[in-house]
N, C-alpha and C positions, 0 to 999 in steps of 0.2 A: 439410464439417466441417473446422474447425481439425487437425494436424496434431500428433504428439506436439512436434516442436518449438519450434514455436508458445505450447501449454503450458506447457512449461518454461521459457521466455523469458518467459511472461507474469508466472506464479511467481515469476520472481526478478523482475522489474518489483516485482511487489505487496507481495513479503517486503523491498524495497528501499523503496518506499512507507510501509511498517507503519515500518520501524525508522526511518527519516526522521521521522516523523508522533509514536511515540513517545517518544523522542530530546526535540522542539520540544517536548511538549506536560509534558512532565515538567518542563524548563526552564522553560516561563512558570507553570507551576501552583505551582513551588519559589518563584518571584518574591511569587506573591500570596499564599500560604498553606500548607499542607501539601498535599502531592498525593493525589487523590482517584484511586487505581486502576482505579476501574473505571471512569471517565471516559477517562483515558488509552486504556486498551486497547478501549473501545468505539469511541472517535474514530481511534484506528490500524486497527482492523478494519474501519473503516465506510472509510478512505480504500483500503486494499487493496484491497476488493470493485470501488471507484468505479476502482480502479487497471485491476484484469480487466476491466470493462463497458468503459473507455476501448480497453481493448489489442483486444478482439473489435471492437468499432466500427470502429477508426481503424487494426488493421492493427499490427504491427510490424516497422519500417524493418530491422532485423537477422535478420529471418527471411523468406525467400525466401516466395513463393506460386502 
């Protein structure tokens, strides 16, 4: 099993992800039309998750093992 470290590294991966992801998507949703919120924070929550599933896969480079 993953490590508390690990976690907390991954967490900030994901909350770093989420705010990347909502940040862009607000941006182009403001270009097309009004922004549709719960699209925004669906598609920031949905890359988070994709963010954790990558960091358990593939390991992270800043935390020992």
């Amino acid at each position: 099993m993953k490590n508390k470290r690990f976690w907390i590294a991954a967490a900030h991966r994901a909350l770093w992800t989420f705010c990347e992801t909502f940040i862009a998507t607000i941006g182009t949703a403001a270009l097309i039309e009004d922004v549709a919120w719960n699209h925004v924070l669906s598609a920031s929550a949905l890359a988070s998750i994709i963010s954790v599933a990558k960091s358990i896969v593939t390991g992270l480079p800043e935390v020992e093992e």
